[in-house]
C-alpha positions in Angstrom: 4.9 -2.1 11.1 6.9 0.5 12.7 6.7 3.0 10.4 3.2 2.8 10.1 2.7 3.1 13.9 4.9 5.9 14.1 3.0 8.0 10.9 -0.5 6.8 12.4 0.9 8.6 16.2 2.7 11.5 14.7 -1.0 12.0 12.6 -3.2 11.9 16.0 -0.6 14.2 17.6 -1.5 16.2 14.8 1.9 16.9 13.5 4.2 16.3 10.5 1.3 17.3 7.8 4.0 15.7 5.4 3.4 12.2 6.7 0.4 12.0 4.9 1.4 13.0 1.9 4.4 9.8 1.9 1.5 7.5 2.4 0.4 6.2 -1.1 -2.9 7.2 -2.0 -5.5 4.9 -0.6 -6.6 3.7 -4.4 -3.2 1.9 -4.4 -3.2 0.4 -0.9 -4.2 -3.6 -0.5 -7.7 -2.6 1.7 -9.3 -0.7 -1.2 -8.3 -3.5 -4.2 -11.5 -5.7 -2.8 -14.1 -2.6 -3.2 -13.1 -1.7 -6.6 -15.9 -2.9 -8.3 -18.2 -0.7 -5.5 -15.8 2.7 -6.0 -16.2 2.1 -9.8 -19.8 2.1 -9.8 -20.1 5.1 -7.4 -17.5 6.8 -9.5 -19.9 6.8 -12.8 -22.9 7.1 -10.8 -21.9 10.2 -9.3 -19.3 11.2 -11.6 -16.0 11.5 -9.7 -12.7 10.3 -10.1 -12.4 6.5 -8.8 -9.4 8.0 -7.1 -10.9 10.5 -5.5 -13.6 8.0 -3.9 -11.4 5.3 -2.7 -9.0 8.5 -1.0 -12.2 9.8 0.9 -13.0 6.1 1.7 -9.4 5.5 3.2 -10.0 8.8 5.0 -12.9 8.5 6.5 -12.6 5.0 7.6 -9.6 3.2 6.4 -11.7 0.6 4.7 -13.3 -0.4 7.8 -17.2 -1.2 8.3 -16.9 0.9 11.7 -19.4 2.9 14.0 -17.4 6.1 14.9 -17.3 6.5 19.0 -17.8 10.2 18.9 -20.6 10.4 16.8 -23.0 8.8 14.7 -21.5 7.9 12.4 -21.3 4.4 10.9 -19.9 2.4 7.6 -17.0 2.9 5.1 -18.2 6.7 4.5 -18.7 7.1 8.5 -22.1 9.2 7.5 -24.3 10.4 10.1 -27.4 8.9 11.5 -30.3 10.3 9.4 -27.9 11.4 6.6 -30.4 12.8 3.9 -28.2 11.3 0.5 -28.5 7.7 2.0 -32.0 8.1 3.1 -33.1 9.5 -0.4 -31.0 6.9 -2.5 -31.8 3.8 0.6 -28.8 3.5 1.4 -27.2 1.5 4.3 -24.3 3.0 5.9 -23.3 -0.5 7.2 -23.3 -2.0 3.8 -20.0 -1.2 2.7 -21.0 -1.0 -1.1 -23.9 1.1 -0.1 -21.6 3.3 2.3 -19.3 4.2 -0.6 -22.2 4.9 -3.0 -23.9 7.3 -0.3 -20.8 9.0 0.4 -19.9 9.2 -3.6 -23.2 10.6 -4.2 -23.1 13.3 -1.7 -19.2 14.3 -1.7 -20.7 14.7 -5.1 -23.9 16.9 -3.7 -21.1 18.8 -1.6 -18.6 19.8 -4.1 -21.6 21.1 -6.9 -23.0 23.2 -3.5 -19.4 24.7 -2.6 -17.1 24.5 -5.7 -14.6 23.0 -4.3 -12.8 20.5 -2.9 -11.9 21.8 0.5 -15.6 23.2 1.1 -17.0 19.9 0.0 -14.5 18.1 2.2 -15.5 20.4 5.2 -19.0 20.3 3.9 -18.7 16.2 4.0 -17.3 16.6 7.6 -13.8 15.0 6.4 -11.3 17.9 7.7 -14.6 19.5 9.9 -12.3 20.3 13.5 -9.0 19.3 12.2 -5.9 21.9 12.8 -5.1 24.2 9.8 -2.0 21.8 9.0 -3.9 18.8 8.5 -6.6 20.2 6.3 -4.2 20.9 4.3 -2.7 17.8 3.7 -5.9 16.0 3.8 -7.2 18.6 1.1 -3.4 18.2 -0.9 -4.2 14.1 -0.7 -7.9 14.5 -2.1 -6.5 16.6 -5.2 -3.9 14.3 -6.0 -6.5 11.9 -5.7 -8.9 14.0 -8.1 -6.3 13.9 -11.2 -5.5 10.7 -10.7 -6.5 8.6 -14.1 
């Protein structure tokens, strides 16, 4: 419990880049073993590593069916009100399988657009504002992530 507080402070302080990276990747944390099933399906519907979905998840939300109190942003993908990949595929941000489809699908959209994964995780909004230091780690977590079997 400590630890974790400690890691979770030092990573709103916005330090220690390398406390991220100890963290396991969020595929192999408890919170993401009940979504499988949904992070499989978004993974062969938008054809991304299962890994690589269930990191963004853990990201974005840490598994939690949340509305973000800085934006609009809702659901385990924390996508925006009127996002256009959830309106075109009717999607429900606050329907957790439907969050991690929508945000599958256009992480998907994102990396196609910018060929990569740091522009489609700035494109996505995941390290939008962050310090250089944490993009980083955030963008190190997401590639382990993506060659991840």
């Amino acid at each position: 419990m400590f630890r974790s507080v400690v890691i979770a402070l030092v990573w709103a302080a916005g330090g220690m880049s390398g406390a991220l990276a100890a963290e396991p990747l969020w595929i192999d944390r408890p919170a993401a073993q009940p979504w499988l099933p949904a992070l499989t399906s978004a993974a062969q519907q938008s054809d991304l590593p299962l890994a690589l979905i269930a990191e963004l998840i853990g990201i974005e939300s840490g598994y939690r069916n949340i509305h973000n109190p800085h934006s609009s942003a809702a659901g385990f993908g924390q996508q925006i009100a009127h996002n256009r990949t959830m309106a075109r595929h009717k999607l429900h941000p606050m329907r957790p399988a439907d969050s991690i489809m929508g945000a599958a699908l256009q992480f998907r959209e994102e990396l196609d657009r910018t060929h990569s994964l740091a522009g489609a995780a700035r494109a996505y909004g995941t390290t939008a504002g962050l310090t250089p230091a944490r993009q980083k780690a955030i963008i190190a977590r997401l590639e382990t992530a993506s060659r991840r079997l």
